[in-house]
GUKEVEX-449131 format. One line per 10 residues: number of its first residue (from 1); their letters; for each residue y, z negated, x negated of N, C-alpha, C. Coordinates in pm, 1 decimal, decimal comma. Each point is the difference from the previous one (the first is absolute). Layout:
# GUKEVEX-449131
NUM	a	Y:Z:X:Y:Z:X:Y:Z:X; ...;
***
This chain:
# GUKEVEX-449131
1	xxxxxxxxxx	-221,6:-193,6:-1749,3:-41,3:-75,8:116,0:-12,2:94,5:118,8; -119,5:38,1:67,3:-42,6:38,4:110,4:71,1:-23,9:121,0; 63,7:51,0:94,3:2,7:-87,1:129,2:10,8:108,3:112,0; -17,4:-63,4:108,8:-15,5:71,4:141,0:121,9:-65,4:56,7; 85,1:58,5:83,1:41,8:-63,1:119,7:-5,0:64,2:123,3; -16,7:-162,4:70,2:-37,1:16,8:122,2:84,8:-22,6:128,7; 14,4:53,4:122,0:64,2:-31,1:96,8:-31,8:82,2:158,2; 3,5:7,3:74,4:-8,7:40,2:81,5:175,6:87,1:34,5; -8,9:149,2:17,8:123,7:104,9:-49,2:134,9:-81,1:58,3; 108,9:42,9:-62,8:129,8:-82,0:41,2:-8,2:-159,6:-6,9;
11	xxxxxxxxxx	-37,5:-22,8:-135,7:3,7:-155,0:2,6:116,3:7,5:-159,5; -3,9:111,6:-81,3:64,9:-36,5:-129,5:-37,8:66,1:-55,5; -147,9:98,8:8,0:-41,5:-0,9:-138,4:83,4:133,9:-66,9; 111,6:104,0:63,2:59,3:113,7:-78,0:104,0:-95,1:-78,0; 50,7:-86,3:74,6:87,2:-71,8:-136,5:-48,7:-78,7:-106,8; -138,4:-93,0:23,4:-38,3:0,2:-97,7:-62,0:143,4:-85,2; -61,0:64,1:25,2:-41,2:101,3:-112,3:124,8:65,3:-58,0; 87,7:-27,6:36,3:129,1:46,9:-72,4:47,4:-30,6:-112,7; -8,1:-119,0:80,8:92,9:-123,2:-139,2:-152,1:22,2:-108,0; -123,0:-36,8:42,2:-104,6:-13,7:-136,2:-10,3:102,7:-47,5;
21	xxxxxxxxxx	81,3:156,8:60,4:-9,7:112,3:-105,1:163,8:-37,8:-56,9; 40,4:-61,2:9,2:129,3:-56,7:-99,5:-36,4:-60,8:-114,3; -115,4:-92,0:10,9:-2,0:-64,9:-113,8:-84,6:88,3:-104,5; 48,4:-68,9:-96,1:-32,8:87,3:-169,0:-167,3:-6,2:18,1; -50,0:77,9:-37,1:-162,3:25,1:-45,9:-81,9:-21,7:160,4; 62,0:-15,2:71,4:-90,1:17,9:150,3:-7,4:143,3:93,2; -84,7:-21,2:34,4:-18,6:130,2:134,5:-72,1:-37,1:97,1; 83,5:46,8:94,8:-62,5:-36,0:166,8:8,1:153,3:91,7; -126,8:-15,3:31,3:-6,2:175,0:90,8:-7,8:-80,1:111,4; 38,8:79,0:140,4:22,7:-65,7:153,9:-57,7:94,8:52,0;
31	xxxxxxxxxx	-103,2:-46,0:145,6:-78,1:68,4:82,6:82,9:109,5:83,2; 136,7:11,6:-20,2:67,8:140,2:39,2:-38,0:84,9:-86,8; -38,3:-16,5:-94,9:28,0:135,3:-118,5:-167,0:-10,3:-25,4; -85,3:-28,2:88,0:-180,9:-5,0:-109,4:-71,3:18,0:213,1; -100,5:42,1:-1,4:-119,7:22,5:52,9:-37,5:-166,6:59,0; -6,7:-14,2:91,5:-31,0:-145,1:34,4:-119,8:-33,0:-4,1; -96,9:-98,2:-27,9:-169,8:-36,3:12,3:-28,8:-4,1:139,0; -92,0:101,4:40,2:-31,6:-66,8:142,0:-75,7:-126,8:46,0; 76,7:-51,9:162,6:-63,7:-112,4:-11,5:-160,8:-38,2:-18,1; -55,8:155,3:35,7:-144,4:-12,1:15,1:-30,8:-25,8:-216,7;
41	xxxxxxxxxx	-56,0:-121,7:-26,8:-5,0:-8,3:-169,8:-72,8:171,7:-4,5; 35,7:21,7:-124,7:-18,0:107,3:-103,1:-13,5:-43,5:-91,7; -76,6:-88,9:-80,7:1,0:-31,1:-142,7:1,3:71,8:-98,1; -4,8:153,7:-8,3:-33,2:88,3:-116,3:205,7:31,7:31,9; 51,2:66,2:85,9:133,9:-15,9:-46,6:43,4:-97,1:-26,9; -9,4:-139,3:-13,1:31,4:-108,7:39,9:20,7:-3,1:-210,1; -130,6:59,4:-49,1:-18,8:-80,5:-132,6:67,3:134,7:-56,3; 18,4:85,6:70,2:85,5:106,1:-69,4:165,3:-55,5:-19,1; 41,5:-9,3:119,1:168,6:-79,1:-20,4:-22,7:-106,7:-78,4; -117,0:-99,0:-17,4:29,9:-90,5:-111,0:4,2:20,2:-120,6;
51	xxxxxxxxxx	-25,1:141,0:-57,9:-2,2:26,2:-133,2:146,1:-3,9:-67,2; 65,0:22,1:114,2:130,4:40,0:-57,4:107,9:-159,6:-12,3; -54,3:-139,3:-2,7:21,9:-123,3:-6,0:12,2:-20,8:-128,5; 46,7:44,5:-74,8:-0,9:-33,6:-142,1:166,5:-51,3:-17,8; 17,7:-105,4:-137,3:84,8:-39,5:-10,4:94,6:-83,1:89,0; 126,4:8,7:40,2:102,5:-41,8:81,1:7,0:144,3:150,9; -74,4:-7,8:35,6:-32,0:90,1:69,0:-27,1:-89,7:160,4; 55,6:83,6:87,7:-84,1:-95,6:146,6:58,9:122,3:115,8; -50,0:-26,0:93,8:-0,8:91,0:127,7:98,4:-107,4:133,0; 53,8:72,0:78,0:51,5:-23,2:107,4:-118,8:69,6:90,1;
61	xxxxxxxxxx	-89,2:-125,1:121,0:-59,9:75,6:115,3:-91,4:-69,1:60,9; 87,0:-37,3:155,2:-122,4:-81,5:67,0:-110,9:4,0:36,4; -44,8:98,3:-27,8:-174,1:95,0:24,8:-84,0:-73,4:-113,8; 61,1:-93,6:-108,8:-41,9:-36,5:-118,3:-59,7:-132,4:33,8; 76,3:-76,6:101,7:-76,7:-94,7:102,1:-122,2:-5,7:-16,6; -95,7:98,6:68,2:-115,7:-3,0:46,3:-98,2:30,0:-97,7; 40,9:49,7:-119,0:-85,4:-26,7:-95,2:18,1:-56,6:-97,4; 79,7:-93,0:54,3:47,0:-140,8:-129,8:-94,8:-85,3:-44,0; -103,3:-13,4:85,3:-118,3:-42,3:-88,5:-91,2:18,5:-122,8; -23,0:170,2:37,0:-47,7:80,6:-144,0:133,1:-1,6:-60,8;
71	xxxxxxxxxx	112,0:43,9:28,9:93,3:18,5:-145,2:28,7:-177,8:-67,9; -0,9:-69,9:22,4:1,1:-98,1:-60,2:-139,7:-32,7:-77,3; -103,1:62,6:41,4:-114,1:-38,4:-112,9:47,0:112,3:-105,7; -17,2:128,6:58,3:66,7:147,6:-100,2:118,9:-61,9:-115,0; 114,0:-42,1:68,0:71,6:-50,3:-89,6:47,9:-119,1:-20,1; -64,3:-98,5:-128,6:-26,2:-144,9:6,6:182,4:-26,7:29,1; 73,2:57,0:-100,5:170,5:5,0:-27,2:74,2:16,9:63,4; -100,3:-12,1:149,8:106,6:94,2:112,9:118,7:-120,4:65,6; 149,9:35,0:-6,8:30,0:-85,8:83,8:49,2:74,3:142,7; 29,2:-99,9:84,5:10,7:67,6:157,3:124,8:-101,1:64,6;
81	xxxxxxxxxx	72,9:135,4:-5,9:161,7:-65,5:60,0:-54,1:-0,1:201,5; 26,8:-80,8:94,7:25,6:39,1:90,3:132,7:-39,4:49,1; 21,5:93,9:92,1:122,5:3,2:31,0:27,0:9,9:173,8; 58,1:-175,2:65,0:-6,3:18,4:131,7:162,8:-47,5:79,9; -15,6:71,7:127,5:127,2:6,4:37,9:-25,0:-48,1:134,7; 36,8:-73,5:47,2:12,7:-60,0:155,9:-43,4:75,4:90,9; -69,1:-4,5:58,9:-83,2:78,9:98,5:147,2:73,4:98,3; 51,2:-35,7:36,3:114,6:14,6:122,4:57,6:113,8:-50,0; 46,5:8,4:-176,9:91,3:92,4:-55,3:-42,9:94,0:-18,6; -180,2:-30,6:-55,4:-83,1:130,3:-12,1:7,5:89,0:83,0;
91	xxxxxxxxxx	-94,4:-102,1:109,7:13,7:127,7:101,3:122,5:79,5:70,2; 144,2:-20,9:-4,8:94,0:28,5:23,0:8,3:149,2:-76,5; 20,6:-52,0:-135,2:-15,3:96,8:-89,4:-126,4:145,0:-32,1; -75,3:-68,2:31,7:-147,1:93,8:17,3:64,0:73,6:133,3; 10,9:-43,0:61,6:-9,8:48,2:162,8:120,9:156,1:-55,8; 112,2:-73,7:-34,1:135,9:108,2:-53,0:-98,0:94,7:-80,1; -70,2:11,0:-82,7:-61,3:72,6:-122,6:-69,9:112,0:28,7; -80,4:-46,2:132,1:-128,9:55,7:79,0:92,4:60,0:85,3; 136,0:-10,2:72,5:35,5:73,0:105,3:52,8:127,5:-56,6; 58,9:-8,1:-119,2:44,8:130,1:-94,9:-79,2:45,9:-53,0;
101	xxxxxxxxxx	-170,5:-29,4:0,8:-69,7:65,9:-53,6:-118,7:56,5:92,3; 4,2:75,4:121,6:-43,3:60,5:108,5:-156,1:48,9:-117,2; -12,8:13,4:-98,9:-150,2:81,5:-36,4:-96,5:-149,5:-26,6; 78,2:-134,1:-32,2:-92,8:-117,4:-13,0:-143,1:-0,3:68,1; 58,8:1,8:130,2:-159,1:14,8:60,8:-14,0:127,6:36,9; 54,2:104,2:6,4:-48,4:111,5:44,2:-104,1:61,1:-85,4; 30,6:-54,2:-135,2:-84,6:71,2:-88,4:-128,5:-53,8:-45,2; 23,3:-120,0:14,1:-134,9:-48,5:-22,6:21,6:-133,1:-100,3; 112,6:-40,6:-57,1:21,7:-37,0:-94,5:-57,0:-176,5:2,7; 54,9:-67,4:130,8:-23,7:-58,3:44,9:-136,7:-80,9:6,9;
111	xxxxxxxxxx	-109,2:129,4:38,8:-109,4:-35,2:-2,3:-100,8:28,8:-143,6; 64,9:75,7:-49,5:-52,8:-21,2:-145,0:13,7:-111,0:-82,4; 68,4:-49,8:3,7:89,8:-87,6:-108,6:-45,6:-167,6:76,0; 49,8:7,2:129,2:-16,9:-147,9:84,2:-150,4:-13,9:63,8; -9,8:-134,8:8,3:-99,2:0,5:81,4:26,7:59,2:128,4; -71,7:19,3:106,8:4,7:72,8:145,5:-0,4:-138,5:75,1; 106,3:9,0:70,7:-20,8:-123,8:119,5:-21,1:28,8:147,0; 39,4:168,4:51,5:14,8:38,8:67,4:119,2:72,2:42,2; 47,4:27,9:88,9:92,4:106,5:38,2:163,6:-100,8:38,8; -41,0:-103,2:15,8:117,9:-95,3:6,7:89,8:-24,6:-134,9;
121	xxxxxxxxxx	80,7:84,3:18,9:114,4:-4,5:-162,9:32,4:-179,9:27,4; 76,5:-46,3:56,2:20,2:-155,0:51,1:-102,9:-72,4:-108,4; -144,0:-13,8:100,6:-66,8:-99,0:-53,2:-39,3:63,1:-138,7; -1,7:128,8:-49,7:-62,3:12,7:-86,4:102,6:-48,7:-132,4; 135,4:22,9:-4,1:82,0:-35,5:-73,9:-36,1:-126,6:-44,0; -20,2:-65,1:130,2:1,5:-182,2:-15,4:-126,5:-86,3:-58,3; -93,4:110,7:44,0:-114,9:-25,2:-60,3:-5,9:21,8:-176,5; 69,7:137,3:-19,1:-40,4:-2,9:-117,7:76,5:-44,4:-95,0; 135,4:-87,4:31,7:47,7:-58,8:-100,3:-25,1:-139,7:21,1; -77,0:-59,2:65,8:-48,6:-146,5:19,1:-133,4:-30,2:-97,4;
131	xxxxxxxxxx	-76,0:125,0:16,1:-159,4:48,7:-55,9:19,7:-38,6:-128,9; 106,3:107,3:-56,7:75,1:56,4:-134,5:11,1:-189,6:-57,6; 84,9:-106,0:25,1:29,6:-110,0:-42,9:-139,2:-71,7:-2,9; -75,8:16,5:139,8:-142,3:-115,5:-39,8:-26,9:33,7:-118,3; -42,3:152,9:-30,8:-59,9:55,4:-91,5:33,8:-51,2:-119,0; 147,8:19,7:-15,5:26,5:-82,5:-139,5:-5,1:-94,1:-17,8; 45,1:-77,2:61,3:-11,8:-164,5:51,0:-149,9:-31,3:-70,1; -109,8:69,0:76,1:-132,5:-36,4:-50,5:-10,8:14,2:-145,6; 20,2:112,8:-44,9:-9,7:37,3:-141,0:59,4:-87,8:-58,7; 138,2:-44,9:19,2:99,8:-52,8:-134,8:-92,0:-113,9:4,5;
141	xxxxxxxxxx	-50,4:-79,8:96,1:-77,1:-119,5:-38,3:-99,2:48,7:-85,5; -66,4:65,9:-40,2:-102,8:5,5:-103,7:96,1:61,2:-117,9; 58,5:64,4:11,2:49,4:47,4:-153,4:168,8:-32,8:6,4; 2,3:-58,6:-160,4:138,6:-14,5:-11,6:65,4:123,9:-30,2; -37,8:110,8:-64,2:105,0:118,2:2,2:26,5:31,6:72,8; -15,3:-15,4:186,6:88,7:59,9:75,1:109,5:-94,8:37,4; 169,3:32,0:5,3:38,7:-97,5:58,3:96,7:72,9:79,9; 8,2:-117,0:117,6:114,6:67,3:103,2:154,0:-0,6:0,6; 60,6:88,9:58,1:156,7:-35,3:-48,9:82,7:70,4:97,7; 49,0:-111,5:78,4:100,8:73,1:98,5:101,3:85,7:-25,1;
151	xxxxxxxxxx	32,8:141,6:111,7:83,5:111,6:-44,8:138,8:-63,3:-87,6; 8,3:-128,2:82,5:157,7:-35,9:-44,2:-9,8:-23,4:-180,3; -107,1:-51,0:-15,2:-14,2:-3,7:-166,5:92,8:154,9:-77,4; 13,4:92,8:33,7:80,6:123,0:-57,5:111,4:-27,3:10,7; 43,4:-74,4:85,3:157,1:-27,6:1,7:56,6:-135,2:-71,5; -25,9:-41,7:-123,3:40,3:-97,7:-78,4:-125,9:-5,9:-161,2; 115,8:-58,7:-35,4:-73,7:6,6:-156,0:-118,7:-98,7:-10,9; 12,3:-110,9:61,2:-123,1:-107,5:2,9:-78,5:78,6:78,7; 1,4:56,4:76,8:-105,5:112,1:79,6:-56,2:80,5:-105,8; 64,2:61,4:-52,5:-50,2:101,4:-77,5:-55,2:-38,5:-98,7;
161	xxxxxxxxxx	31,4:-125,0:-62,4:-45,3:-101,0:-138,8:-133,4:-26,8:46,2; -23,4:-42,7:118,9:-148,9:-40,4:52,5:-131,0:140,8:0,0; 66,3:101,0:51,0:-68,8:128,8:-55,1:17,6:23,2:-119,6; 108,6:22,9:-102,7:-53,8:-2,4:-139,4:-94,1:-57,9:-44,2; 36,6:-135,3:-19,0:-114,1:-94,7:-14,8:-140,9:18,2:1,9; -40,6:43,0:174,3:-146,9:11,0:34,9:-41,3:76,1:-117,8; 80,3:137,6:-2,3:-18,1:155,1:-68,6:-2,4:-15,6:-127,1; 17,9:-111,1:-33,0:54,3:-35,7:-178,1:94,9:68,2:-67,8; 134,3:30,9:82,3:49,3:113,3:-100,5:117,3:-77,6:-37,9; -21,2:18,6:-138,8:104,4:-93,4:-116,4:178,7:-4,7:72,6;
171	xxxxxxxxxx	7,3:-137,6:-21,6:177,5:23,6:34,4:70,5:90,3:-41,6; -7,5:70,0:-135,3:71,3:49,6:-1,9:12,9:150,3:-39,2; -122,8:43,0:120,8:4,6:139,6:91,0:51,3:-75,1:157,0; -36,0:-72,3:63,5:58,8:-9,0:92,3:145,5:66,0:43,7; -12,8:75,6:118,2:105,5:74,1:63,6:30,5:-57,8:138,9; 135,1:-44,5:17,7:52,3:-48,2:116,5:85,5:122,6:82,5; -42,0:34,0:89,2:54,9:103,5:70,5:-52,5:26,4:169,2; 86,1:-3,0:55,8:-72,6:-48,2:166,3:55,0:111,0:58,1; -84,2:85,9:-12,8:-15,5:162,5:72,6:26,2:-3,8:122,4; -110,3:-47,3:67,3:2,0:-26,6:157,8:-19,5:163,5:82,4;
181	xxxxxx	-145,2:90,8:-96,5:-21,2:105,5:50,3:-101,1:-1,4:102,6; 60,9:98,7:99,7:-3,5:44,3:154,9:-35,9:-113,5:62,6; 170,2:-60,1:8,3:-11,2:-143,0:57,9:44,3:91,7:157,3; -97,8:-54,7:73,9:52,3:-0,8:145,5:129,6:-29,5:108,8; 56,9:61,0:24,9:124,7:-71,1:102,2:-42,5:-15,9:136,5; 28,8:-80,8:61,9:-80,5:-59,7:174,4:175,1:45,0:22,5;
***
C-alpha cells in the first residue's frame, strides 16, 4: 500500500514516520532526510520520486500537497494520511522551530518549498497554514483516499486504529508506541 503523508511541519508527522517504520514490512522516508519538490510543479522529478512507491512504501512531505492531484491519478492505491494540529499550537511551535533555525529564511528554503506571500513572516505563517487546510478540505471532497486526522490521534490507540485502518495495515502488525518526536516545550 502506497501512501503520502501530509501536514504542514510540526504537526506529527516525525512521530508518525517512526512508529510506521516500526511496523513489520513498512517503510516511511521523511522530508528531513530527501530533497523537497519545489513549489513551482516539476513533473519530471515529480514521476521520478514516484517510482520508488512500490509495495508498503509511503513518504513523509508537505510539498506533496500541491501535486496531489497528478499523484493520485499516478497512483490509483495511493492513500493520504493528513495530519492537523490547532492552528494556535502550530504556530507556537513553528515559531520555536524557525527561531533555532536562523538559515530557514536566510537560505532560501522558505521560498523554495512555500508559496511566497511576502516579507511578512506573521501573515505569511497564517496564510499558509489556512491555504494548506482549504486545499485539503477541497480535495478530500472528491477523493476518498485522503483522510484527515488530528495530531492528537498519535496519542491513543483508537487514534492510531483510525490511521491503521485508512493505511490498511493488518492488526496484527499494528504497533502502539507514542514517541512524541521533537515535541515542542512553550
Amino acid at each position: 500500500m502506497a501512501y503520502i503523508i501530509l501536514c504542514p511541519n510540526k504537526c506529527g508527522s516525525t512521530s508518525l514516520y517512526n512508529l510506521l517504520n516500526e511496523v513489520d514490512g513498512y517503510v516511511c522516508k521523511h522530508e528531513r532526510h530527501m530533497n523537497p519538490l519545489p513549489f513551482v510543479r516539476n513533473t519530471r522529478l515529480l514521476r521520478k520520486r514516484l517510482s520508488k512507491f512500490n509495495g508498503n512504501y509511503g513518504e513523509v512531505g508537505f510539498y506533496y500537497l500541491y501535486y496531489l492531484p497528478e499523484i493520485l491519478v499516478m497512483l490509483p492505491d495511493l492513500k493520504v494520511v493528513v495530519l492537523r494540529r490547532k492552528y494556535t499550537d502550530w504556530l507556537k511551535s513553528f515559531r520555536n522551530h524557525i527561531k533555532n533555525d536562523s538559515n530557514f529564511f536566510k537560505n532560501g528554503g522558505w521560498k523554495r518549498s512555500y508559496p511566497v506571500y511576502g516579507n511578512n513572516i506573521e501573515y505569511s505563517m497564517w496564510r499558509f497554514y489556512h491555504e494548506y487546510y482549504i486545499r485539503v478540505n477541497s480535495m478530500k471532497k472528491l477523493n476518498d483516499r485522503i483522510k484527515v486526522f488530528n495530531t492528537e490521534s498519535l496519542n491513543s490507540v483508537s487514534g492510531l486504529n483510525k490511521i491503521y485502518d485508512h493505511l490498511e495495515i493488518p492488526k496484527e502488525n499494528r504497533v502502539y508506541k507514542f514517541h512524541h518526536d521533537n515535541v515542542t516545550t512553550y
